[in-house]
C-alpha positions as CSV (number, residue, x, y, z in Angstrom):
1,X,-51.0,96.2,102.1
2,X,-50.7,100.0,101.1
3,X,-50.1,99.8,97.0
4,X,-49.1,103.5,95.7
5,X,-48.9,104.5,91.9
6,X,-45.5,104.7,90.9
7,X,-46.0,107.8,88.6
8,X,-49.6,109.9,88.1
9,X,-49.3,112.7,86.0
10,X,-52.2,115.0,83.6
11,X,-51.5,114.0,80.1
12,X,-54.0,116.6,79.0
13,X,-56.2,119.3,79.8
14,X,-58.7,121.4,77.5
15,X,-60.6,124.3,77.3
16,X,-63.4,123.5,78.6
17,X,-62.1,122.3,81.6
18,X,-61.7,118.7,81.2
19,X,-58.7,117.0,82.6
20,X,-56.8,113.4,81.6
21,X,-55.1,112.0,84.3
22,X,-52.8,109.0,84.2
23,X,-51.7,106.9,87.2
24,X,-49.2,103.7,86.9
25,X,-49.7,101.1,89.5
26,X,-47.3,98.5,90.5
27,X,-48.0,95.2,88.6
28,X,-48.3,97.4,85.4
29,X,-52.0,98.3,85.5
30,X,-52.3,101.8,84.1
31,X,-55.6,103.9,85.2
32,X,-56.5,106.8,83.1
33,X,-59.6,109.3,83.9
34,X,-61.1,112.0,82.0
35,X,-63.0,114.2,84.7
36,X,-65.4,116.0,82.7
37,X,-67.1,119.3,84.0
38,X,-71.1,119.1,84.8
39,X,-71.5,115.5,83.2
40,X,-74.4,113.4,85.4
41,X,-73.0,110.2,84.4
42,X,-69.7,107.8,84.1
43,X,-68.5,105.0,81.9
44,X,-65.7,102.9,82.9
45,X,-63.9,100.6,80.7
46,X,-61.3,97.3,81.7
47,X,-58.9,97.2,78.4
48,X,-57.3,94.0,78.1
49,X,-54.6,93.4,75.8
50,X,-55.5,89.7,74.8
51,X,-57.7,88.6,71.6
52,X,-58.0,86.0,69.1
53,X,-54.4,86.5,67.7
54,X,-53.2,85.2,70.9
55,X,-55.0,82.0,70.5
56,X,-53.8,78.8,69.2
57,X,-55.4,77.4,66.4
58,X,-57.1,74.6,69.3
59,X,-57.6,77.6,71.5
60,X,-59.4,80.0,68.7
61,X,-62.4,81.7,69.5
62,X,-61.3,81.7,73.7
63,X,-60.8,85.4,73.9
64,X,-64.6,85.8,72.8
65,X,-65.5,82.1,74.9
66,X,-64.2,84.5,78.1
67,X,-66.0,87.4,77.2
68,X,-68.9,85.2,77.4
69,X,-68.0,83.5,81.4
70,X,-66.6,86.0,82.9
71,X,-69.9,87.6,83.3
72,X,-71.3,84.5,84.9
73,X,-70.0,84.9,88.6
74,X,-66.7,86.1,90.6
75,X,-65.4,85.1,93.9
76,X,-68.0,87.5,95.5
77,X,-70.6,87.8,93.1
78,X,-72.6,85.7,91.2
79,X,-74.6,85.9,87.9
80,X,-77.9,87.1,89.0
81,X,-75.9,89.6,91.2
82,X,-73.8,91.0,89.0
83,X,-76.9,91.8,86.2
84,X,-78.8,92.9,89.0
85,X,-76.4,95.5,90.4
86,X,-76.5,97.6,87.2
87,X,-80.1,96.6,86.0
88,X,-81.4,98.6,89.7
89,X,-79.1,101.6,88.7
90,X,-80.5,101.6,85.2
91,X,-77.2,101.7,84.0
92,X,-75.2,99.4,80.9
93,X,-72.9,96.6,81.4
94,X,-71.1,94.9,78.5
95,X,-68.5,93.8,76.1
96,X,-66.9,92.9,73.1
97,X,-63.7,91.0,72.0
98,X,-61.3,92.3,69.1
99,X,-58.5,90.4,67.4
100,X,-56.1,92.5,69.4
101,X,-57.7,93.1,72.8
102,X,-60.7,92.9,75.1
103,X,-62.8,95.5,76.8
104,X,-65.1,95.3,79.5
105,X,-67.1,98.6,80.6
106,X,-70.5,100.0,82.2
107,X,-72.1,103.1,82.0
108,X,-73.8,104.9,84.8
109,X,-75.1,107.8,86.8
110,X,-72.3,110.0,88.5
111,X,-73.5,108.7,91.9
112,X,-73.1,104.8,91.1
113,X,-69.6,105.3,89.6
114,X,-67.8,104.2,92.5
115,X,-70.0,100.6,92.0
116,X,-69.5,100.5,88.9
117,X,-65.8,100.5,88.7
118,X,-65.3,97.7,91.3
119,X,-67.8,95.6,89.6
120,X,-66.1,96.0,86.1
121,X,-62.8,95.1,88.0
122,X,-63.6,92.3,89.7
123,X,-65.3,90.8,86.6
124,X,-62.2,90.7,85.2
125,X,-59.9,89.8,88.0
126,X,-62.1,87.5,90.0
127,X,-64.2,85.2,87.6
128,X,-65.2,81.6,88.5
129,X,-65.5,79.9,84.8
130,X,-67.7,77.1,86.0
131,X,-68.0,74.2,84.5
132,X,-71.9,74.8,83.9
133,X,-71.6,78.1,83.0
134,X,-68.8,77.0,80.3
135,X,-71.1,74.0,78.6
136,X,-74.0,77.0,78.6
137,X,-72.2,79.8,77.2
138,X,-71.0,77.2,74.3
139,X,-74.5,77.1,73.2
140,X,-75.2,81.0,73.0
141,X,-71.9,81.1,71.0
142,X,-72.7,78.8,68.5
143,X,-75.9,80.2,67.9
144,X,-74.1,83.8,67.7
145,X,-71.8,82.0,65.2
146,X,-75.3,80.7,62.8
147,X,-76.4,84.4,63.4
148,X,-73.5,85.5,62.0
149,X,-74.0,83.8,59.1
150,X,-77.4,84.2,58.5
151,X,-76.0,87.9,58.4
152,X,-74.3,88.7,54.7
153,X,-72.6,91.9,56.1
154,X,-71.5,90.0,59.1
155,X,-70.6,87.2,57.0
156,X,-68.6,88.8,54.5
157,X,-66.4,90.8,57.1
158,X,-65.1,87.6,58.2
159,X,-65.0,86.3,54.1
160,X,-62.6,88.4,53.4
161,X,-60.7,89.3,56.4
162,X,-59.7,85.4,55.4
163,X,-59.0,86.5,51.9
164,X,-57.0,90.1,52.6
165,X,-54.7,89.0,55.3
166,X,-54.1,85.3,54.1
167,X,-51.7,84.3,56.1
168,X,-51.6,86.5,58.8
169,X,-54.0,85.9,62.9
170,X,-56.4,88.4,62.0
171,X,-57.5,86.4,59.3
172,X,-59.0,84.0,61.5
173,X,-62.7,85.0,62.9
174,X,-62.7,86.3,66.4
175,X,-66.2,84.6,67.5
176,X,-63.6,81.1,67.0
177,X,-65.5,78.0,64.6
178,X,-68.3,75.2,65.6
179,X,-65.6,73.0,65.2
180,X,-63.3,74.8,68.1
181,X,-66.2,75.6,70.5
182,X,-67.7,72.6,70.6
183,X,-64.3,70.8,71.6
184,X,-63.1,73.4,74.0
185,X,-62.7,72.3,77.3
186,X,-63.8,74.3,80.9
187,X,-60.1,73.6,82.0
188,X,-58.4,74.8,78.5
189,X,-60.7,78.3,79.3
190,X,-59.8,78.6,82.7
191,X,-56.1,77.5,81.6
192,X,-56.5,80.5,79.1
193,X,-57.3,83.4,81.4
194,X,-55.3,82.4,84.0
195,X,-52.2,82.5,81.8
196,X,-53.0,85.5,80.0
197,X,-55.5,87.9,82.0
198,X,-52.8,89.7,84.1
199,X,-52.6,93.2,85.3
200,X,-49.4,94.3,83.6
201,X,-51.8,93.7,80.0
202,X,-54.7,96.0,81.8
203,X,-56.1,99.7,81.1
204,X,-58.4,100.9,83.4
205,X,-60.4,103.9,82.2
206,X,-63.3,106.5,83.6
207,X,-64.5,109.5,81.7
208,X,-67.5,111.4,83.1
209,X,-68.0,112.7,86.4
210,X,-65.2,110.9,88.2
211,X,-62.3,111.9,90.5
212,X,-59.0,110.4,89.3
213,X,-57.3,109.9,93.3
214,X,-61.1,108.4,93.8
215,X,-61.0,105.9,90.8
216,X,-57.5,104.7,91.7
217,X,-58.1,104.0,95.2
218,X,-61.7,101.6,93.7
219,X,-59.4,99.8,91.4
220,X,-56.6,99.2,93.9
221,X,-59.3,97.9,96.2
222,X,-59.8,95.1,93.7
223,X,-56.8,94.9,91.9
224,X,-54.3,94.8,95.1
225,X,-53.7,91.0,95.7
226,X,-52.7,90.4,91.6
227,X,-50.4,93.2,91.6
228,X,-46.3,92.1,91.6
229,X,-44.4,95.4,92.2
230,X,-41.5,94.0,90.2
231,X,-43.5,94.2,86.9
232,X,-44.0,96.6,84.0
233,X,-46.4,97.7,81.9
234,X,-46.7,94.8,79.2
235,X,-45.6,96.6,75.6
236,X,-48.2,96.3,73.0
237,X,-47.6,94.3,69.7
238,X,-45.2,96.2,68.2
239,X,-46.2,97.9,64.7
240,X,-43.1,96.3,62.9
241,X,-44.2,97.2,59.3
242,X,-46.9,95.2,56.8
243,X,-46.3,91.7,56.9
244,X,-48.0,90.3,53.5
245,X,-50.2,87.3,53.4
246,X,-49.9,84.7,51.1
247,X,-51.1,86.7,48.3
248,X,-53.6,87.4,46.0
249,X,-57.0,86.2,47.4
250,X,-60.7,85.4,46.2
251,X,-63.4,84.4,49.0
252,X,-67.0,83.5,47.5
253,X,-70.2,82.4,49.8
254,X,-73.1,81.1,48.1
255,X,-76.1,82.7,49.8
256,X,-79.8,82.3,48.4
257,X,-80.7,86.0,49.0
258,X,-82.0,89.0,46.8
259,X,-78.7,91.1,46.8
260,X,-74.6,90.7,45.6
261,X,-72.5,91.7,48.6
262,X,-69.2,93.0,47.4
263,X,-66.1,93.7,49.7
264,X,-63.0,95.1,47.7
265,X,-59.9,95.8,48.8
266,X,-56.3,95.9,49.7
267,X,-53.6,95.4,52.4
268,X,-52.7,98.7,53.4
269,X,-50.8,100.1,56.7
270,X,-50.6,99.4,59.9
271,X,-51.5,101.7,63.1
272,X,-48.7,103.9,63.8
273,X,-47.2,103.8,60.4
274,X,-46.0,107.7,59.5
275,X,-49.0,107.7,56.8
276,X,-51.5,106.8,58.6
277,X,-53.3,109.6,58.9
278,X,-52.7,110.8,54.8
279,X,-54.8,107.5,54.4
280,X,-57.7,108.5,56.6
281,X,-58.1,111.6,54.6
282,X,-58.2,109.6,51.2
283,X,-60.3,107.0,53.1
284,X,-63.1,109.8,53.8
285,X,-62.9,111.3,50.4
286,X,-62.9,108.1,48.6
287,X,-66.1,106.3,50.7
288,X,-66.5,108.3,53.6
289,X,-69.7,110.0,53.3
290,X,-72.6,111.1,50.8
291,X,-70.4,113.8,48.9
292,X,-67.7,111.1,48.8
293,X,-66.5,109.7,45.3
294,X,-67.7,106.4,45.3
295,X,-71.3,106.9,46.8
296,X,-71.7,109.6,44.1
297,X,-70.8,107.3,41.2
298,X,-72.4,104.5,42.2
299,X,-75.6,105.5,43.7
300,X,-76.1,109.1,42.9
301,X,-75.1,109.2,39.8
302,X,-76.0,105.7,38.7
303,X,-78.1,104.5,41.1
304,X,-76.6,101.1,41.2
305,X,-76.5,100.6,45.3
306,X,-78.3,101.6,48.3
307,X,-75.1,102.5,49.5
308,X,-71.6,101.9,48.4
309,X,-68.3,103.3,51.0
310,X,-65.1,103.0,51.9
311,X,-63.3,101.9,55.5
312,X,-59.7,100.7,57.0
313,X,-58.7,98.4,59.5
314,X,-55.7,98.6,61.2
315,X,-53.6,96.4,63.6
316,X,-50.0,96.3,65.0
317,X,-47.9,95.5,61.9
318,X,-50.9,95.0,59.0
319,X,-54.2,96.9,57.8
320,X,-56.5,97.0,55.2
321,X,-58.3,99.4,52.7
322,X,-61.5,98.0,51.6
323,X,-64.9,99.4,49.7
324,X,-68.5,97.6,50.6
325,X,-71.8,97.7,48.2
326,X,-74.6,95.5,48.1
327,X,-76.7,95.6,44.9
328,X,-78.8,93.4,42.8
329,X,-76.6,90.1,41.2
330,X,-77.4,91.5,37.6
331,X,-75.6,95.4,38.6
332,X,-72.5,93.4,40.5
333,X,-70.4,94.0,37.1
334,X,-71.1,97.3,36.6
335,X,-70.6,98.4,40.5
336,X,-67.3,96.8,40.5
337,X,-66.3,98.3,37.2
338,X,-67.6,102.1,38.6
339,X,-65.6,101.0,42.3
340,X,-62.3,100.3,40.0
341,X,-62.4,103.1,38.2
342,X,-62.9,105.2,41.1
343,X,-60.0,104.0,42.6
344,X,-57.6,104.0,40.0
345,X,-58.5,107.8,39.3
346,X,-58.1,108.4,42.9
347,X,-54.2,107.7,42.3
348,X,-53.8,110.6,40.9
349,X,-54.9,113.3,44.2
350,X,-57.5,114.9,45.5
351,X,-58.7,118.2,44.4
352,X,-58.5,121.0,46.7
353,X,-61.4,121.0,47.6
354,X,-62.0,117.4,48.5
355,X,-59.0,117.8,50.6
356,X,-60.4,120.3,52.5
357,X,-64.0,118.4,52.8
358,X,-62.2,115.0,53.6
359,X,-60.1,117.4,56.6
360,X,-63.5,119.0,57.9
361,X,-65.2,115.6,58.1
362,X,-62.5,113.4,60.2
363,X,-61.7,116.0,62.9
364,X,-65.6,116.9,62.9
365,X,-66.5,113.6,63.0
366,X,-63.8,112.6,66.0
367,X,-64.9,116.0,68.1
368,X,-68.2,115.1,67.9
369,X,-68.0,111.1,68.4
370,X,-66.8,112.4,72.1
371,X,-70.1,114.1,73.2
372,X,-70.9,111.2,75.3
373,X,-68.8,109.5,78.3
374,X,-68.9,105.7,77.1
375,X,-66.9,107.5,73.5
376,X,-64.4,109.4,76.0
377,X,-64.0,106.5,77.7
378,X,-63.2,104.2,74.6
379,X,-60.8,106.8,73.3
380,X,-58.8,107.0,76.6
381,X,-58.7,103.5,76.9
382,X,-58.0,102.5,73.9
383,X,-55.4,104.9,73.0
384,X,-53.0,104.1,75.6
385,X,-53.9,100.6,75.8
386,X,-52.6,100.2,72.1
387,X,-50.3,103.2,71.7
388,X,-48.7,102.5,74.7
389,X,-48.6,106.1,74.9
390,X,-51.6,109.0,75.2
391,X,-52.5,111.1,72.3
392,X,-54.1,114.2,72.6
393,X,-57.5,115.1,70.7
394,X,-55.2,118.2,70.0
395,X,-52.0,116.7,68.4
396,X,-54.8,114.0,65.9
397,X,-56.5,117.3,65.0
398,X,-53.3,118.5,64.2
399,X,-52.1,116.0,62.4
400,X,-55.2,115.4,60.5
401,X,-55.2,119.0,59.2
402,X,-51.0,119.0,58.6
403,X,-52.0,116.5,55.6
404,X,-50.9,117.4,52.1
405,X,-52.0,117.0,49.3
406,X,-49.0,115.0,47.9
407,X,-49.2,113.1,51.2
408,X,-52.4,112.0,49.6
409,X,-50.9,110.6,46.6
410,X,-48.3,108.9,48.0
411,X,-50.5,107.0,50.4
412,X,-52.7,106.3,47.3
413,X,-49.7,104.7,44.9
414,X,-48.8,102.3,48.3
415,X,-52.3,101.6,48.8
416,X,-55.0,101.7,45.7
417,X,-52.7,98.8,44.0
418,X,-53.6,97.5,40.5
419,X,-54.6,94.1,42.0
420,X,-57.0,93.7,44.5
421,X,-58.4,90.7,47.2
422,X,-61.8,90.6,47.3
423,X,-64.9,88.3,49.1
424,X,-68.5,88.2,47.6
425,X,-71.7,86.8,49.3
426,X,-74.6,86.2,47.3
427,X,-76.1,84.0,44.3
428,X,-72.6,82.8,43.0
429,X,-70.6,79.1,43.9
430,X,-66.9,79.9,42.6
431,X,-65.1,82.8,41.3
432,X,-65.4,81.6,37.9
433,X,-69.6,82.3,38.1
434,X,-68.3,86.0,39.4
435,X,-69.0,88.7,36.7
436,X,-66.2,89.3,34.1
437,X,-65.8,92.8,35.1
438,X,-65.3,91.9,38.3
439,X,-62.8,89.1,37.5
440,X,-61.0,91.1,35.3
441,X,-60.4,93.9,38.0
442,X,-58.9,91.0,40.5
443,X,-56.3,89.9,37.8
């Protein structure tokens, strides 16, 4: 059977000669390439629109369980074979599993790309999910889940993703429970991906030194006998505004360890809303770097914190606004007191001059984040996987710089609110054994 694209078109080309090439396949599975002049090496990446949000509550923690398998053994390959092909190449194979999607990518030499793309593919198209393979992986999951929470980073992430979006699927751990993963059957897996691990859901992606006619015809090789010409590309969750949680949230996880971890912070916007990228800009002056306002105040100025920033999440249809320290129990009251104040002030703008800083450092840091393939790669894939649409580096850079001022202080009023959802890991049971500065700033 001879499968053409239905559409292939160049989405972008920039100065230095690199090219973005799209291709639609029948069955919906897009392939985007970034050819990139003089690069020795290629990373390809399998984007797949399932995560934990589209798990049941029985089912949670099977996106992650099937990141897990599908590296066991396909049709053609097995386990051994599989590690072995990129292990002799010297090249990367791996994973990891979002609340939103899946990816699955290698990174090699320029010669091996060829291999590399019709290993990735049939990885994901052509896994076994053995029972064997199922009752093993369970094991290195749970002990990824007590790793987890031997970490008090990793730990609080999850703390108060529960606490923030209350309410709402990506409140719910990726990695799943014990409770879930020990009860999860081979045939509920295999039930899973058969239902949900289609072609129309799939982004393939190569940037490096790859050929875009070349790539297609590799992932066609594979991807031929699950492709149904009558289907479209599956639309992405759409971003259909904030969708509040419950409300007002407090996480606390009692931890025998030498420092307080604090996260702070707010619902904020999802990924396409219109001020997206007026929050990035007060996200990077706020916390985003060592000139930024809160790791001035709270460990330059006061020394309070090793280090003490700022970040957002964002999702189809909800996001979040959040600011991380760590610091000794006694200095918790204080650093949340400095953090509050910082924020509140940060309601009324941005000098001039921290606009202009805040500017420089998102588009350098984006430009620069794509000096390396397996970064090209993720952008590519990513951005259309989620967009449903391509985005040129030109038109973020663009819009980055287009920000205003009083774009800033809108974005602040929605987002910097006067109450706040917060998690702590640390020496503390309850809220109520939470210092009073701090439990006066979440009332």
């Amino acid at each position: 059977m001879v499968t053409r694209a239905r559409r292939t078109r160049v989405v972008e080309r920039t100065d230095d000669g690199t090219v973005v090439t799209l291709s639609e396949l029948p069955g919906g599975l897009r392939v985007i390439t970034e050819n990139v002049p003089g690069a020795r090496s290629a990373a390809v990446g399998v984007w797949v629109g399932i995560g934990s949000i589209d798990e049941t509550p029985r089912l949670a923690g099977a996106s992650h369980f099937l990141e897990h398998l599908l590296f066991k053994g396909t049709r053609t390959r097995t386990g051994q074979e599989i590690a072995a092909s990129i292990d002799a190449v010297g090249g990367e194979l791996n994973a990891f599993t979002s609340h939103e999607y899946t990816c699955y990518y290698a990174h090699v030499l320029a010669d091996e790309v060829e291999m590399a793309v019709r290993l990735v593919c049939d990885v994901v198209l052509e896994a076994k999910i053995a029972a064997a393979d199922v009752d093993t992986e369970r094991q290195v999951i749970l002990e990824e889940i007590a790793m987890r929470d031997d970490d008090p980073e990793d730990a609080l992430n999850d703390l108060f993703a529960s606490a923030v979006f209350a309410g709402h699927p990506v409140a719910e751990p990726v990695i799943g429970t014990v409770e879930t993963i020990e009860e999860m059957s081979r045939t509920q897996i295999n039930g899973y991906y058969k239902r949900r691990y289609s072609p129309d859901k799939m982004v393939v992606s190569v940037a490096g030194a790859v050929d875009h006619a070349q790539a297609v015809a590799w992932v066609k090789s594979v991807v031929a006998p699950h492709l149904d010409a009558t289907v479209r590309p599956a639309p992405f969750r759409p971003d259909s505004g904030i969708r509040k949680g419950s409300g007002l949230h407090v996480a606390v996880a009692e931890r025998d360890i030498e420092q307080a971890h604090l996260c702070l912070g707010s619902l904020a916007l999802p990924r396409r809303h219109p001020q997206r990228y007026a929050l990035a800009v007060l996200n990077s002056a706020l916390g985003g770097g060592m000139s930024s306002r809160l790791f001035r105040a709270v460990r330059e100025e006061r020394g309070l914190a090793y280090t003490c920033y700022s970040a957002t999440s964002t999702y189809a249809g909800i996001g979040s606004f959040s600011v991380y320290a760590a610091c000794q129990p006694e200095n918790l009251g204080e650093v949340a007191e400095v953090i509050g104040s910082e924020l509140a002030a940060a309601r009324t703008g941005l000098t001039a001059e921290e606009l202009a800083r805040a500017k420089g450092q998102l588009v350098g840091s984006m430009v620069l984040g794509l000096e390396d393939n397996e970064s090209r790669m993720s952008r590519i894939g990513k951005n259309l996987l989620v967009r449903n649409e391509y985005t040129s580096i030109e038109a973020e850079v663009d819009a980055i710089r287009a920000v205003t001022a009083d774009e800033v202080i809108a974005v602040a009023d929605r987002v910097l609110v006067d109450s706040w959802s917060a998690a702590v890991v640390g020496p503390y049971r309850r809220e109520r054994d939470l210092p009073k500065e701090l439990r006066r700033i979440l009332r």
